[in-house]
Short mmCIF file of the C-alpha atoms (twelve columns), coordinates in Angstrom:
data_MODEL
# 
_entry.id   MODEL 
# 
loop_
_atom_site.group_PDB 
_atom_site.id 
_atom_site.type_symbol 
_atom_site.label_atom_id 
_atom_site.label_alt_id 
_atom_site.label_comp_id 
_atom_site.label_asym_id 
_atom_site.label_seq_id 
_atom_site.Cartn_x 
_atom_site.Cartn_y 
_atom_site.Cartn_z 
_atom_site.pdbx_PDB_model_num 
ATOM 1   C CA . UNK A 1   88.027 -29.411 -58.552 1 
ATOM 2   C CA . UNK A 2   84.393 -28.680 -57.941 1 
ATOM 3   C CA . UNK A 3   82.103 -27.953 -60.708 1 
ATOM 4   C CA . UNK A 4   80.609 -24.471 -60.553 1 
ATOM 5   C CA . UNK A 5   76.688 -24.191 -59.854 1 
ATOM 6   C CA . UNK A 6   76.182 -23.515 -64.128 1 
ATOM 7   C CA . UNK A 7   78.346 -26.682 -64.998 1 
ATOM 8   C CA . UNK A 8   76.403 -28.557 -63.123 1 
ATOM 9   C CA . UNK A 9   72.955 -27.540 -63.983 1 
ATOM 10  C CA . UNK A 10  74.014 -27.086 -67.458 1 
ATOM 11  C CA . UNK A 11  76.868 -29.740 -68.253 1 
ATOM 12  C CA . UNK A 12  76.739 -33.309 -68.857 1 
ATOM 13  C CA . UNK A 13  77.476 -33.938 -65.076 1 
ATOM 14  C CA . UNK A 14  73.520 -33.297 -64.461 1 
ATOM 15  C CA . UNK A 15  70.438 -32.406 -65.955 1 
ATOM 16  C CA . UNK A 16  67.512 -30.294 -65.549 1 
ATOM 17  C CA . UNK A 17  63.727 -30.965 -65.714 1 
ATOM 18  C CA . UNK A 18  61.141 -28.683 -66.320 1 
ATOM 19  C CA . UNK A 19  58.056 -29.425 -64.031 1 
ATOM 20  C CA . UNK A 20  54.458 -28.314 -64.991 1 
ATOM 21  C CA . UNK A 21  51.214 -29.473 -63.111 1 
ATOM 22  C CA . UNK A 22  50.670 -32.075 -65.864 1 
ATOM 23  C CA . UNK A 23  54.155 -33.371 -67.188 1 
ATOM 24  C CA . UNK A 24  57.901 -33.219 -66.356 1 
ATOM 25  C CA . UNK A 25  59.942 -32.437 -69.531 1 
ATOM 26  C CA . UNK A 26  63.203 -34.051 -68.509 1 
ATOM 27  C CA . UNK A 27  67.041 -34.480 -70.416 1 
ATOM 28  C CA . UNK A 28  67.354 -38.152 -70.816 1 
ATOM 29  C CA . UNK A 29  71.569 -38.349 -70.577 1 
ATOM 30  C CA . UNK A 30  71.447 -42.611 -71.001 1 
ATOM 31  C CA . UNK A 31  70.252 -42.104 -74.803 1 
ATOM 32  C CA . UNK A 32  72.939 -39.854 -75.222 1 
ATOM 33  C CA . UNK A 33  71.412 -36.744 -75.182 1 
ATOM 34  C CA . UNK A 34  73.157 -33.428 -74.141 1 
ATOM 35  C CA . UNK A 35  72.234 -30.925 -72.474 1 
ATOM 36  C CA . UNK A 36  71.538 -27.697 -73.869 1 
ATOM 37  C CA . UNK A 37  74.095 -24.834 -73.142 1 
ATOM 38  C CA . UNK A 38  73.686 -21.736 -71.391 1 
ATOM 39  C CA . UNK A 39  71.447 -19.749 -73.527 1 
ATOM 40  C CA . UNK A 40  69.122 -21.791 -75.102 1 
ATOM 41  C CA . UNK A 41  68.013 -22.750 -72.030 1 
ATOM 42  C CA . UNK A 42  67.779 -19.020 -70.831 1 
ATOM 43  C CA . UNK A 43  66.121 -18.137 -73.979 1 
ATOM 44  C CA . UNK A 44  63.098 -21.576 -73.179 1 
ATOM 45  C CA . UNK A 45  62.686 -20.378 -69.948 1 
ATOM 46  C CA . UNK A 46  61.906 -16.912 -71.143 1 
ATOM 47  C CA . UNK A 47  59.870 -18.523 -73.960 1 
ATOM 48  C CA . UNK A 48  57.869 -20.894 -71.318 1 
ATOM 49  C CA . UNK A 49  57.038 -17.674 -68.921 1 
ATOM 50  C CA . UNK A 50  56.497 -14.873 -71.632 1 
ATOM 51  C CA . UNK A 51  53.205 -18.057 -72.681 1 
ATOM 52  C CA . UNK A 52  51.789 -18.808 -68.979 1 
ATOM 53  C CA . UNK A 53  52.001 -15.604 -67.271 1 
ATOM 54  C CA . UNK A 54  48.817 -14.367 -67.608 1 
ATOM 55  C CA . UNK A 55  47.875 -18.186 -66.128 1 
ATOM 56  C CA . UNK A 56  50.031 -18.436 -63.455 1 
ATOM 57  C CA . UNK A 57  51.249 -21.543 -65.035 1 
ATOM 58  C CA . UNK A 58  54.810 -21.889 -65.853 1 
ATOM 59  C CA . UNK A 59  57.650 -24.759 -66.169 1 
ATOM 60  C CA . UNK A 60  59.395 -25.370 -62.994 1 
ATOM 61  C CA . UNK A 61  63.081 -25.929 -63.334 1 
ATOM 62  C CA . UNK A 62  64.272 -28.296 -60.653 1 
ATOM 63  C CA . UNK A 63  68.089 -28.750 -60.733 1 
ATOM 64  C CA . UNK A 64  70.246 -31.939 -60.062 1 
ATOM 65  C CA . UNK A 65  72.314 -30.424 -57.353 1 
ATOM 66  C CA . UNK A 66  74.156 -33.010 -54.444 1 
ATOM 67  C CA . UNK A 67  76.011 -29.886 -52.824 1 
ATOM 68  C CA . UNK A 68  74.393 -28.936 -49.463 1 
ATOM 69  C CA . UNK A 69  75.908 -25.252 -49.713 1 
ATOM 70  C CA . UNK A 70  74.502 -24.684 -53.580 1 
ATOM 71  C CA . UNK A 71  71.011 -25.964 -52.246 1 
ATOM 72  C CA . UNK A 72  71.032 -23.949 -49.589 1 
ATOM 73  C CA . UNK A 73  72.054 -20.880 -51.470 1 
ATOM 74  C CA . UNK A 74  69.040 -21.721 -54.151 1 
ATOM 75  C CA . UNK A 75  66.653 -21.304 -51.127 1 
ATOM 76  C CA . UNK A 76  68.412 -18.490 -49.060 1 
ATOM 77  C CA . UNK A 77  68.577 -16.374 -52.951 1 
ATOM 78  C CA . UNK A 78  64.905 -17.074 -53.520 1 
ATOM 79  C CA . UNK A 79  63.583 -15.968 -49.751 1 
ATOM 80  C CA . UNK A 80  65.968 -12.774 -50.204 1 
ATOM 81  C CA . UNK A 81  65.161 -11.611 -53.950 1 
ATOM 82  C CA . UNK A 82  64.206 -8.249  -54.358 1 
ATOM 83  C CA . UNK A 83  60.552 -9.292  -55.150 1 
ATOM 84  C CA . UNK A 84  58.179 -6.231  -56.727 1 
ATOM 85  C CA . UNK A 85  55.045 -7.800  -54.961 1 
ATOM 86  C CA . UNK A 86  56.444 -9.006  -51.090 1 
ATOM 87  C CA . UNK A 87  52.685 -11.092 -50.822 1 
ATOM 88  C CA . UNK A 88  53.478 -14.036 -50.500 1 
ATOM 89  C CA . UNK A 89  57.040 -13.881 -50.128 1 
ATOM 90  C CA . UNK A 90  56.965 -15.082 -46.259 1 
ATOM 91  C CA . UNK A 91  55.468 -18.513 -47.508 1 
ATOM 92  C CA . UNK A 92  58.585 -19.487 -49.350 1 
ATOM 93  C CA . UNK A 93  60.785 -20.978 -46.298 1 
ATOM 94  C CA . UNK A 94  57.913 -22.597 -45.331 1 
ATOM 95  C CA . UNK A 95  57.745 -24.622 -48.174 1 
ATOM 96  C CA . UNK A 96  61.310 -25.064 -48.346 1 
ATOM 97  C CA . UNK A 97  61.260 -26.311 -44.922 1 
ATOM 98  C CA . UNK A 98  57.698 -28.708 -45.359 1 
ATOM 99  C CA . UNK A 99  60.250 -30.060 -48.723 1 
ATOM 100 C CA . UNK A 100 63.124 -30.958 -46.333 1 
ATOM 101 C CA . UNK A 101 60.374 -32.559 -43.900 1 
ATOM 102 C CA . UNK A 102 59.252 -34.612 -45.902 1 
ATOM 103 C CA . UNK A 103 62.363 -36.275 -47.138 1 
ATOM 104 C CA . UNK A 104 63.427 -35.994 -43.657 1 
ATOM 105 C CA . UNK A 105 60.207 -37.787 -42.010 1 
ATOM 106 C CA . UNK A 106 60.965 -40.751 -44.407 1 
ATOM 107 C CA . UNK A 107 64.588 -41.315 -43.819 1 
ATOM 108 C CA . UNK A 108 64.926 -40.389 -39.720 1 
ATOM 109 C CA . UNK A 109 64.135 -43.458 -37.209 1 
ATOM 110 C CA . UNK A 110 62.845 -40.587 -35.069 1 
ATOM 111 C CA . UNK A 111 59.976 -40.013 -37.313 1 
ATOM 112 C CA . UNK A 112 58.887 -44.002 -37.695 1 
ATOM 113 C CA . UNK A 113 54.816 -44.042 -37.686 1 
ATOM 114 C CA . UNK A 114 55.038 -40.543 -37.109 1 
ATOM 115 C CA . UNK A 115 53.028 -38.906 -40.225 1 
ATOM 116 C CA . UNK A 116 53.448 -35.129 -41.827 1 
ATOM 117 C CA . UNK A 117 50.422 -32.915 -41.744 1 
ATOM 118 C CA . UNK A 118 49.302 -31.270 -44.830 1 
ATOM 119 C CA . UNK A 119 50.335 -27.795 -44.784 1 
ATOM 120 C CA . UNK A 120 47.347 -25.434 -43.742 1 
ATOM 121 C CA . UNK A 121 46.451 -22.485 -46.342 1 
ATOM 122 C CA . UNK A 122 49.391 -19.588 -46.103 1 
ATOM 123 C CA . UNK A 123 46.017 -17.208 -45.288 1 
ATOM 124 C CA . UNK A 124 44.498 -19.628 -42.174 1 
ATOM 125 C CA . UNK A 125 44.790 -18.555 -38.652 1 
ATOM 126 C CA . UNK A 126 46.104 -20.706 -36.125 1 
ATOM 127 C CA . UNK A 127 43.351 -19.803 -34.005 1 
ATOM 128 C CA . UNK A 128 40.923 -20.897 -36.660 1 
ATOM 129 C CA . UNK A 129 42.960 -24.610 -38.099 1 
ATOM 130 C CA . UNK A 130 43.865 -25.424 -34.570 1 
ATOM 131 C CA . UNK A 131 47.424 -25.560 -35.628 1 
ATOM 132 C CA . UNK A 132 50.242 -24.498 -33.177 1 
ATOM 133 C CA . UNK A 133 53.192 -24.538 -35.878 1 
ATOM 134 C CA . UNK A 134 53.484 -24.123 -39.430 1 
ATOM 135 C CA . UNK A 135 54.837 -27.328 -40.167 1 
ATOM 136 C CA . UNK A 136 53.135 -30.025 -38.008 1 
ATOM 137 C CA . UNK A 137 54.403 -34.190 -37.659 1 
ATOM 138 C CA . UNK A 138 51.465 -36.015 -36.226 1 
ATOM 139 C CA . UNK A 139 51.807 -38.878 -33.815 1 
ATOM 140 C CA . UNK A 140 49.594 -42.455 -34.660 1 
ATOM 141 C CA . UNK A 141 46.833 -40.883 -32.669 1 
ATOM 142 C CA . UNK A 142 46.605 -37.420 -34.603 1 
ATOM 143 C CA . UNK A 143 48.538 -35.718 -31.612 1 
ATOM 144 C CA . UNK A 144 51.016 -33.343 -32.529 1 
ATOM 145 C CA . UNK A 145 54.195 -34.644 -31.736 1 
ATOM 146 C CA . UNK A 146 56.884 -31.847 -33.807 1 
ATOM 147 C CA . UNK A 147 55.651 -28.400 -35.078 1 
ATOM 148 C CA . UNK A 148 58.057 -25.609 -36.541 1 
ATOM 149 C CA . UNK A 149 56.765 -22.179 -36.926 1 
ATOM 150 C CA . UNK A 150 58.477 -19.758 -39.535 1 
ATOM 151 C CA . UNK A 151 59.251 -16.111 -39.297 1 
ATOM 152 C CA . UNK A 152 60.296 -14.346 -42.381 1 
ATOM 153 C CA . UNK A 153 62.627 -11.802 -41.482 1 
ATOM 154 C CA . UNK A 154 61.625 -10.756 -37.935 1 
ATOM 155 C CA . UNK A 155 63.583 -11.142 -35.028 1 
ATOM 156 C CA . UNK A 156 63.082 -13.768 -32.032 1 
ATOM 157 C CA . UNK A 157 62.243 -12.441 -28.738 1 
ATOM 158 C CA . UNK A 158 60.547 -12.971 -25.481 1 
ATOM 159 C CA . UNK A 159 57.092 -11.877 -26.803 1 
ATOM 160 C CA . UNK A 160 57.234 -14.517 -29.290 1 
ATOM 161 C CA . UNK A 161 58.295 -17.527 -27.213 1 
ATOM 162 C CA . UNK A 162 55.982 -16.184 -24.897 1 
ATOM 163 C CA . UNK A 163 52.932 -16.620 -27.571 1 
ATOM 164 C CA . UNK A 164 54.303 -19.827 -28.951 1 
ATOM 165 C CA . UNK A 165 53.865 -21.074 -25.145 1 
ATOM 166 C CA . UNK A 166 50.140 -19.767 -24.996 1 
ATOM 167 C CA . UNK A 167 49.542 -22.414 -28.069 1 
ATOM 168 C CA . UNK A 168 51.657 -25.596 -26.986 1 
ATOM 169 C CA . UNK A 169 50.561 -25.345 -22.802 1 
ATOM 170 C CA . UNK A 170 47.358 -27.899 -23.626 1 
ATOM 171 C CA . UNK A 171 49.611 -30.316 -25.820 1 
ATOM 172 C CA . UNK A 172 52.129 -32.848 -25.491 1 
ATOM 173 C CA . UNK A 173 54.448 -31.695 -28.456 1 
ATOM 174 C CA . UNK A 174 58.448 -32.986 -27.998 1 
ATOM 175 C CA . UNK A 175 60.120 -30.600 -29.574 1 
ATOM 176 C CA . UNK A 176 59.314 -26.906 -30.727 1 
ATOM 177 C CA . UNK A 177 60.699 -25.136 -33.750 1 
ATOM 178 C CA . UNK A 178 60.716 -21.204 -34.076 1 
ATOM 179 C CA . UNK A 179 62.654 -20.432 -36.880 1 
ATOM 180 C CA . UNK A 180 63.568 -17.195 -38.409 1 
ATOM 181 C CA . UNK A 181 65.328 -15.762 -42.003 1 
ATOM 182 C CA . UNK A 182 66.341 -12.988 -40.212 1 
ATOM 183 C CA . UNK A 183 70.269 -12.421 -40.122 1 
ATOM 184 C CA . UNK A 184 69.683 -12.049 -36.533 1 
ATOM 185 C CA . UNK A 185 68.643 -15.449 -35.615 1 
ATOM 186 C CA . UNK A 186 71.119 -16.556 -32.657 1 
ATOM 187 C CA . UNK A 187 68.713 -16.393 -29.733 1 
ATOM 188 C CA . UNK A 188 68.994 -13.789 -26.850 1 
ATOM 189 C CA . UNK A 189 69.896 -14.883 -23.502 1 
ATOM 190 C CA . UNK A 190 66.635 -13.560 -22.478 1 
ATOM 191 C CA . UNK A 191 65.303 -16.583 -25.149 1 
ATOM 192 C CA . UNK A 192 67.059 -18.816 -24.125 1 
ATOM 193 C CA . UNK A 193 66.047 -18.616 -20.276 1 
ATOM 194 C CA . UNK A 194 62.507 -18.675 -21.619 1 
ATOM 195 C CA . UNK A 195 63.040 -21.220 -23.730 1 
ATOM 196 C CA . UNK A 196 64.335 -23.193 -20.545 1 
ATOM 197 C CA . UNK A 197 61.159 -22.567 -18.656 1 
ATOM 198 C CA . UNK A 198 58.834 -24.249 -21.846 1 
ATOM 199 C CA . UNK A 199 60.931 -27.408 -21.159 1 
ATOM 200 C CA . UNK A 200 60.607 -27.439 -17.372 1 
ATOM 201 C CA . UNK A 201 57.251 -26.704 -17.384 1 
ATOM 202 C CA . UNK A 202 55.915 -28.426 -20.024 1 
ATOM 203 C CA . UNK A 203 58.076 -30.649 -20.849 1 
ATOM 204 C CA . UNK A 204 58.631 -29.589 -24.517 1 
ATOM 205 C CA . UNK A 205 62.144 -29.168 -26.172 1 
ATOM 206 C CA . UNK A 206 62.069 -25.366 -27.734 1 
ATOM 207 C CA . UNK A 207 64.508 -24.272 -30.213 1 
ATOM 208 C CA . UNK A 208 65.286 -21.201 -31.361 1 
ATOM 209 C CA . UNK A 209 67.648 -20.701 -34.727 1 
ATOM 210 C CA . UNK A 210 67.349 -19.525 -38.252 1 
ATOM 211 C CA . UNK A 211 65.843 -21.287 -41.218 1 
ATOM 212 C CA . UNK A 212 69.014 -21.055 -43.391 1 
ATOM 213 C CA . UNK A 213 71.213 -22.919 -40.814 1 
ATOM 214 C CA . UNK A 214 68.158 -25.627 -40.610 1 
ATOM 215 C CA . UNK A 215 67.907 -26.379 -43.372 1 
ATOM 216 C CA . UNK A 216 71.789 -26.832 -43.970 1 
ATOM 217 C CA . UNK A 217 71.913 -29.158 -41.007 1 
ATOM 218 C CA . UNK A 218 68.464 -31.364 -41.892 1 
ATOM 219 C CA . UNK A 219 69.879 -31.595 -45.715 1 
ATOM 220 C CA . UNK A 220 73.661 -32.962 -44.220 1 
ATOM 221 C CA . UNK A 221 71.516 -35.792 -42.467 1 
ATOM 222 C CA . UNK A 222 69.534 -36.906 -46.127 1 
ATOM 223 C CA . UNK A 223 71.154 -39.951 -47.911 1 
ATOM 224 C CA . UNK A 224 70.514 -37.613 -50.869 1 
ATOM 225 C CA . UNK A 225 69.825 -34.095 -50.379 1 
ATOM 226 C CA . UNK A 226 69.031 -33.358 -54.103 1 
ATOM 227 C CA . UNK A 227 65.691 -35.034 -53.274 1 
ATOM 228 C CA . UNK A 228 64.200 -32.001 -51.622 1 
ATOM 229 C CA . UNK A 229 64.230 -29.558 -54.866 1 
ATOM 230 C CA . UNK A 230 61.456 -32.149 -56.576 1 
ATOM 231 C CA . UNK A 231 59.740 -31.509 -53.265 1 
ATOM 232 C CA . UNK A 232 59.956 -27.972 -53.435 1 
ATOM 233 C CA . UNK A 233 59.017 -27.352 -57.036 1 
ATOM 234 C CA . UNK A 234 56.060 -29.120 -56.164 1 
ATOM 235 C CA . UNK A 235 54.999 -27.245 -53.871 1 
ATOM 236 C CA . UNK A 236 55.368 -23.945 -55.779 1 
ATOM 237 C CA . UNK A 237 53.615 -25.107 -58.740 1 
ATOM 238 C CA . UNK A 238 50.491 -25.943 -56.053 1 
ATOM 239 C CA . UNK A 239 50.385 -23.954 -53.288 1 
ATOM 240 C CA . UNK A 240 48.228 -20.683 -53.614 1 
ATOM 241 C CA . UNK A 241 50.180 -18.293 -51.985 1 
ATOM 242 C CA . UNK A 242 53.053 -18.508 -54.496 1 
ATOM 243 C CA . UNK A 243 52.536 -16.166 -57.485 1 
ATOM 244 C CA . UNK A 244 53.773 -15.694 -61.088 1 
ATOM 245 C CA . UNK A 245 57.096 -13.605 -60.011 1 
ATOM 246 C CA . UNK A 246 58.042 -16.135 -57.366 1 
ATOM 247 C CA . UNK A 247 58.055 -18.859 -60.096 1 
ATOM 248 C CA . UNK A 248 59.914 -17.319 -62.391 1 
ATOM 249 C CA . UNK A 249 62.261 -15.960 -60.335 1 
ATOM 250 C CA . UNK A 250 62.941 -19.674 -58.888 1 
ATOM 251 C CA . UNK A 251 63.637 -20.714 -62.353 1 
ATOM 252 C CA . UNK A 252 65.925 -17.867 -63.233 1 
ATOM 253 C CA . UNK A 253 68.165 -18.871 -60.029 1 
ATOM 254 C CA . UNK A 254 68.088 -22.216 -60.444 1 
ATOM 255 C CA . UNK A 255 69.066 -21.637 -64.575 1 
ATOM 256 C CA . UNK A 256 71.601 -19.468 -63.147 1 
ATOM 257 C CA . UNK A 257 70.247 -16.383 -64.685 1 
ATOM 258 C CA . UNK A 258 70.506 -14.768 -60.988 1 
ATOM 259 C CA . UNK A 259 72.901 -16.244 -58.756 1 
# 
C-alpha cells in the first residue's frame, strides 16, 4: 500500500530539509537518525517563521517526494491558496515550471547544447527584456529556440494567441508554450485553428494547455522527479516577487499542515 503524503515527509521512508539562503539543515537517516514526528516539526516551522518574518527570511522545507501526483498537488495547492496579499501570487507556476525546466533541459536529448535563460524580473516587460515567453531555452547562438508563457488563472483565447504571434513573427522559435492555471485550459476550437495558422505561417509549433497537466507530463519524463522541489525552493528563497506568506505557506503544505 502507498504511504500517505505525511508518512512520507514525516516517516523513516524520507526526510525533510530545511533550506535557508546560507545552509540546508537536513535529517541524516544513514547515522541512524529519525525523523521527527508530526508536531515537533509543525511546532519548528512555526518557531523558524514567527523569527524571520519581519526579514523575509525563513527555512524552506523541501520534501523527499517520488510520486508525480503528490508533487503535482504541492504545486497546484500552493498556486490555489487563499493568499491575503494575491501580489505576487501569478509568479509561482512560473517558477514551478523554470524548476521542471531545468531538470528537464539536462535530462532530454532534445535540449543537448541548448541552454536555459535566466528568468527575467516577475515586474519586466516583454517589450522592455526583449523576451517573447516567460521561460526562454536559448539555442548555441543566443536564439530563442523554446519559450513558455504563463497565465495565472485567465482563460486562453484568440486575443492572446493573437498577441503571442505579434512577439514570435521576427523569430525562429520551434515550439510555443501558452500555458494557463485556469480550470478552463482545454483550448477552443477557435485556438486551435489559430494555433494552426502560427505553424503554417511561421513555422512554429504552438501549444495551448494548462500548467497543472504540464507539469504532470514533463515530471513522468524525469529519471527522478523529486529533483525539481530543490529547484523550486530555490527559487522561492531568491526570487523577489515571492513574499513572506508565500513561503510560509509552501512550508505549511509541504509539512502537511495544509493539504
Amino acid at each position: 500500500m502507498a504511504l500517505a503524503i505525511k508518512d512520507q515527509i514525516f516517516g523513516i521512508s524520507s526526510g525533510i530539509d530545511y533550506l535557508r539562503p546560507d545552509e540546508v539543515l537536513s535529517f541524516d537517516k544513514r547515522k541512524g537518525q529519525k525523523a521527527q514526528n508530526t508536531k515537533a516539526l509543525h511546532v519548528s516551522v512555526a518557531k523558524k517563521n514567527m523569527e524571520d518574518a519581519n526579514t523575509n527570511e525563513i527555512a524552506l522545507a523541501v520534501p523527499n517526494l517520488q510520486d508525480v501526483l503528490q508533487i503535482t498537488r504541492f504545486f497546484q495547492s500552493h498556486f490555489f491558496y487563499d493568499y491575503k496579499d494575491s501580489k505576487g501570487v501569478s509568479r509561482l507556476p512560473v517558477l514551478a515550471l523554470y524548476a521542471v525546466y531545468t531538470v528537464l533541459t539536462k535530462e532530454l536529448r532534445r535540449y543537448d547544447n541548448k541552454q536555459l535563460k535566466p528568468l527575467e524580473a516577475h515586474s519586466a516587460a516583454d517589450s522592455q527584456t526583449g523576451s517573447i515567453g516567460d521561460i526562454e531555452v536559448l539555442n548555441a547562438d543566443g536564439t530563442v529556440f523554446e519559450a513558455v508563457e504563463v497565465k495565472h488563472q485567465i482563460q486562453i483565447d484568440k486575443a492572446l494567441v493573437d498577441s503571442a504571434k505579434q512577439k514570435i513573427r521576427s523569430s525562429r522559435v520551434d515550439r510555443y508554450y501558452i500555458l494557463t492555471t485556469s480550470l478552463h485550459h482545454e483550448p477552443t476550437a477557435e485556438v486551435l485553428v489559430e494555433a494552426e495558422n502560427v505553424k503554417r505561417l511561421l513555422g512554429t509549433q504552438m501549444i495551448v494547455n494548462g500548467v497543472i497537466p504540464t507539469i504532470r507530463y514533463y515530471l513522468r519524463l524525469l529519471s527522478d522527479p523529486s529533483s525539481v522541489l530543490p529547484e523550486y525552493v530555490r527559487l522561492l528563497q531568491i526570487d523577489g516577487a515571492i513574499s513572506f506568506e508565500h513561503k510560509d505557506i509552501w512550508n505549511k503544505i509541504a509539512t502537511g499542515i495544509i493539504e
